[in-house]
C-alpha positions in Angstrom: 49.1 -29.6 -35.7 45.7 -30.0 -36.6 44.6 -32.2 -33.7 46.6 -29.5 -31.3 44.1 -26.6 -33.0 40.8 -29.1 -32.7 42.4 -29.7 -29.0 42.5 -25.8 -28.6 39.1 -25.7 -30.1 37.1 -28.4 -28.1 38.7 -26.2 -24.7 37.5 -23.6 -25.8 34.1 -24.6 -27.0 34.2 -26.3 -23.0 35.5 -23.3 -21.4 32.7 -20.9 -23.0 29.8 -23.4 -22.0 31.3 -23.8 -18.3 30.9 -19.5 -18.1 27.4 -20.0 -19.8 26.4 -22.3 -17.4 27.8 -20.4 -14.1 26.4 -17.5 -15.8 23.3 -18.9 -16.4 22.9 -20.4 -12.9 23.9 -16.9 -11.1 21.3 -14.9 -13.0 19.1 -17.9 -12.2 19.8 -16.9 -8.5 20.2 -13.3 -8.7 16.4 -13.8 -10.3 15.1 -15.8 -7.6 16.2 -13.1 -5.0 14.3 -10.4 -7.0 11.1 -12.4 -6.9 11.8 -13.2 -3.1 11.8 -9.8 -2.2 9.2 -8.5 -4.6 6.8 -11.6 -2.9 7.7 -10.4 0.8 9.6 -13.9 1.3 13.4 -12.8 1.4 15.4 -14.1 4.2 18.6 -14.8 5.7 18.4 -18.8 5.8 17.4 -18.6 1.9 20.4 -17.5 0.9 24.0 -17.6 2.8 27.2 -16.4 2.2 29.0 -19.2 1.5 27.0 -20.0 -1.6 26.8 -16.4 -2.9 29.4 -15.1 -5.6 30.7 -11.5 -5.1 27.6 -10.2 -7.0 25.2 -12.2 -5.4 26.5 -11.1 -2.1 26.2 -7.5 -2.7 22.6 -8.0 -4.1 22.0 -9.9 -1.3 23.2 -7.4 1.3 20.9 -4.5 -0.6 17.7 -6.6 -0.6 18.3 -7.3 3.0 19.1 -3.3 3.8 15.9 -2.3 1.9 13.7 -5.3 3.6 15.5 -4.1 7.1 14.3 -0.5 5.7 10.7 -1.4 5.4 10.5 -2.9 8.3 11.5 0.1 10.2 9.7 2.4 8.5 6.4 0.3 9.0 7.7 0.4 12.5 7.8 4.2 12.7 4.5 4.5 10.9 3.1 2.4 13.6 4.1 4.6 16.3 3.2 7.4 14.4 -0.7 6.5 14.5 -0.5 5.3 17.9 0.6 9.0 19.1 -1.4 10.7 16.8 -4.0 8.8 18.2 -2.9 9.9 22.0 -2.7 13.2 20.9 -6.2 13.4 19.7 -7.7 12.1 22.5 -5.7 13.6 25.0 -6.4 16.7 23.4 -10.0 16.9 22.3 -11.8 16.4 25.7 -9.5 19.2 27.8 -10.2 21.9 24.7 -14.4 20.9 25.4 -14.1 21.4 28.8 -12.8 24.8 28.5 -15.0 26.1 25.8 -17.9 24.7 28.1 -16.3 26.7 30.8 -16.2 29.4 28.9 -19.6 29.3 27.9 -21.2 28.9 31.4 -18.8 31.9 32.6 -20.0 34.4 29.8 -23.6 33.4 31.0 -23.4 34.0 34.8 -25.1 36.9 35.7 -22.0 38.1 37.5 -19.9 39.2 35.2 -19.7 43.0 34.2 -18.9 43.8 30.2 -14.9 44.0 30.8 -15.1 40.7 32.4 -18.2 39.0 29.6 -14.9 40.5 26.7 -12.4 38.7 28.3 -14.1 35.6 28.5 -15.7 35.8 24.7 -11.8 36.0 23.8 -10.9 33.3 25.8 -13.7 31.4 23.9 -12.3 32.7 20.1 -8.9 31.7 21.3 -9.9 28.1 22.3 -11.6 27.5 19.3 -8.9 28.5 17.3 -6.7 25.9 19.1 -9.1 23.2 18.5 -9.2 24.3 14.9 -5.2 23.8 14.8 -5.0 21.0 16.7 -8.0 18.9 14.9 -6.2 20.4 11.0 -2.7 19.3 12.6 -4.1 15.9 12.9 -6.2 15.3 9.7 -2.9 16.8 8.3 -0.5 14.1 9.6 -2.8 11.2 9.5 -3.1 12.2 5.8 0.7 12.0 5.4 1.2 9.0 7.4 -1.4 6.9 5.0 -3.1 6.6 8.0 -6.2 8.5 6.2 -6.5 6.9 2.8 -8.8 8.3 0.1 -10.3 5.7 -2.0 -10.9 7.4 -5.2 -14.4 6.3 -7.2 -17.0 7.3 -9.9 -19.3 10.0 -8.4 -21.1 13.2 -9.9 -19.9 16.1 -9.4 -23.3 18.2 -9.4 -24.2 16.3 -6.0 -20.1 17.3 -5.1 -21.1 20.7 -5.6 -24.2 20.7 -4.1 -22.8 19.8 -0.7 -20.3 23.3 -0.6 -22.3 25.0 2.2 -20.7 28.8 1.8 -24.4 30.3 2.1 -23.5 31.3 6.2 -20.7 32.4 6.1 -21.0 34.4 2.9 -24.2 36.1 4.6 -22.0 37.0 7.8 -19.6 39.1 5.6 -22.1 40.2 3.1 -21.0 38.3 0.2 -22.5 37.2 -2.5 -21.8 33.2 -2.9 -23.5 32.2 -6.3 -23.4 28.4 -8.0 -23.1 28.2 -12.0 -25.3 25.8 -13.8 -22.8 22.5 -13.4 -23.5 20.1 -16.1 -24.6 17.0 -15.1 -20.8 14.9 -15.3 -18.7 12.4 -13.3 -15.0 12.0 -12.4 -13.1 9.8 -9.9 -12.8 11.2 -6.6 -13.5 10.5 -2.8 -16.2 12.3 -2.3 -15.7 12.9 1.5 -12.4 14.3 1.0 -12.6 15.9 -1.9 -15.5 17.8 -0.3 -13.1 19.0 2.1 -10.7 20.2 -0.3 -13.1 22.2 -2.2 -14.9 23.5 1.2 -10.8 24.5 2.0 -10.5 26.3 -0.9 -14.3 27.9 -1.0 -13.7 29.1 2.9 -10.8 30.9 1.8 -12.2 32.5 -0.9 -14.8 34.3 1.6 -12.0 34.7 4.3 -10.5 36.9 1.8 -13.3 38.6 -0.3 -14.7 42.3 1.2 -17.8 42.4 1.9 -20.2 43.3 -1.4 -18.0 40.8 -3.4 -18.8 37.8 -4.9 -18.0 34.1 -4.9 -18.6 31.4 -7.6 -18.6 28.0 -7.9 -18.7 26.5 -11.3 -17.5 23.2 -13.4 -16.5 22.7 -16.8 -15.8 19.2 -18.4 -12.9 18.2 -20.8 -12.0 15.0 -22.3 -10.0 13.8 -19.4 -10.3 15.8 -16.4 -13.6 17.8 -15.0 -12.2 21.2 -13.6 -14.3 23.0 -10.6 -13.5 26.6 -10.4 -13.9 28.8 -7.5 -13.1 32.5 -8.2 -13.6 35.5 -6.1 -13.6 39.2 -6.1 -10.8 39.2 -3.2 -7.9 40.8 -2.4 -6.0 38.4 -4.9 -2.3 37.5 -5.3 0.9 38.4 -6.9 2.4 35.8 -9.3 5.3 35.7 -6.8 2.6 34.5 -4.3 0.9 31.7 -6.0 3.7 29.4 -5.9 3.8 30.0 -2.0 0.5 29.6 -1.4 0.4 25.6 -1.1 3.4 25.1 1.2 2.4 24.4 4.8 1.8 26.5 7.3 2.3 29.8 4.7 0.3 33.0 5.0 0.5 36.0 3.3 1.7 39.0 5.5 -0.9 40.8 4.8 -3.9 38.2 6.3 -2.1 37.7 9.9 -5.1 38.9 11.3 -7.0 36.9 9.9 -8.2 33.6 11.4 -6.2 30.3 9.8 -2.8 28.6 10.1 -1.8 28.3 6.6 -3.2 24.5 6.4 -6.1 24.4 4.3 -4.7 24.7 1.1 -1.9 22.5 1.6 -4.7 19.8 3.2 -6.4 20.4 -0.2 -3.5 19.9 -2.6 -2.6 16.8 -0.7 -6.1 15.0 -1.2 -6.2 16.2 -4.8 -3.5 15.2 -5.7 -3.5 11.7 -4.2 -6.7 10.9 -6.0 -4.6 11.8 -9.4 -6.1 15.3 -9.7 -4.1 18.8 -9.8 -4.6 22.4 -8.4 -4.0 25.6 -10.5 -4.6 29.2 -9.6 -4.3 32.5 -11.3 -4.6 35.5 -9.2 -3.8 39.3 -10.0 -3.6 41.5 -6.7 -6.3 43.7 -6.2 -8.5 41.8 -8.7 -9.1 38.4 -6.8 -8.6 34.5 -7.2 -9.7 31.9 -9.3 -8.9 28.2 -8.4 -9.2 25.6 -10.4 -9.3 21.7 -9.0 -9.0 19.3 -11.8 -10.2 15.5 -11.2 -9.9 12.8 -13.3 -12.5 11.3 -15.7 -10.5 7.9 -14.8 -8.6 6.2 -12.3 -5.0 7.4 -12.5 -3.9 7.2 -9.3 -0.4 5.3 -9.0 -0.7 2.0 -7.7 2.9 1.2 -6.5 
């Protein structure tokens, strides 16, 4: 009886090292197929089907979805630029032709003041369809990654600095006034970035009556260095503020007004893709403040 248990035993004992070792040797597998596909080096003739156990197959059939995945998106992207591309180009020398047109028409001497109206509207038209069509396309190239920012350690005095309001501000008869910015850095693109704050600035003064006042300002914390730009404007409900940054929105109440309801969304996106945030409080009647906060270090994800 004992030798039948030692018998039992020494099966046993075989039995649970055969299972470690298939075990061991399908992880081994299942392991090299993660580091395949993580390296870009996945294929078909590295691993077949005859040599694959039911769990190897099925991880072997979603690596080869998500690789088949990349590749088409990669595709898509590709096509992407190459249109936007046509589109811009296609686009931008027909829109100067006209406004050329335009220009020469409202000079020649021929034209009485019904006719001189008709063609200065013609002008403000065109040039707010190159406006949508040139924000349309920094918009998608953004998206597409076809625009990258490539966040970096600048000052943000000089940032500041470069926010030209002073014309427009002077047209409507606004005040724009700088605060003393204390001389700090955070990481930021600082082409883009200028952009996003110019966005932001531009509405303030689109929106502020004339005898208001806009200003600029920064204040530093231990991680993030905010730049504020509040207004006197016609200001926001609460409702409001969470609508502001979606595409394409505007508030009923500034359809007049000249815009498509990109600039803030172009804004947010930069912002936020160099690891920065945008926050606003607003009360209506009693005008905007926002408030861009970069970061003092990289964050930006790198996956």
């Amino acid at each position: 009886m004992k030798y039948l248990y030692g018998l039992i035993i020494l099966i046993l004992l075989a039995v649970i090292a055969a299972l470690y070792r298939y075990t061991a040797k399908t992880l081994s597998k299942l392991d090299r197929m993660l580091d395949s596909a993580i390296d870009g080096t996945f294929s078909e003739r590295t691993f077949t089907e005859q040599s694959l156990s039911r769990i190897e197959s099925k991880m072997y059939r979603f690596l080869s979805s998500g690789i088949l995945s990349t590749r088409q998106i990669n595709t898509e992207k590709d096509s992407i630029k190459t249109l936007i591309a046509d589109i811009s180009h296609q686009t931008k020398t027909p829109v100067a032709n006209i406004l050329l047109y335009v220009q020469l028409l409202k000079e020649s001497p021929c034209l009485d003041d019904s006719a001189r109206k008709l063609a200065s509207q013609l002008e403000e038209q065109t040039e707010k369809l190159n406006f949508l069509t040139a924000s349309l396309i920094k918009t998608s190239r953004l998206e597409n990654g076809i625009i990258n920012v490539s966040p970096k350690e600048n000052s943000i005095r000089k940032l500041i600095r470069c926010i030209d309001c002073s014309d427009a501000a002077d047209a409507k008869g606004i005040r724009c006034q700088i605060e003393p910015v204390p001389e700090c850095t955070a990481v930021f693109d600082f082409k883009w970035t200028l952009e996003a704050i110019s966005n932001i600035v531009d509405n303030a003064v689109k929106y502020t009556a004339a005898g208001g006042t806009v200003t600029i300002g920064a204040r530093e914390y231990e991680m993030f260095v905010c730049i504020h730009i509040a207004d006197t404007g016609i200001g926001m409900s609460e409702e409001e503020t969470a609508k502001i940054f979606a595409r394409f929105y505007r508030s009923p109440e500034v359809r007049d007004e000249r815009g498509v309801g990109i600039g803030l969304y172009l804004a947010r996106e930069i912002v936020a893709k160099e690891g920065g945030y945008i926050k606003v409080s607003s009360r209506k009647g009693a005008g905007s403040v926002f408030s861009v906060f970069l970061p003092k270090m990289s964050n930006v994800s790198k996956l």
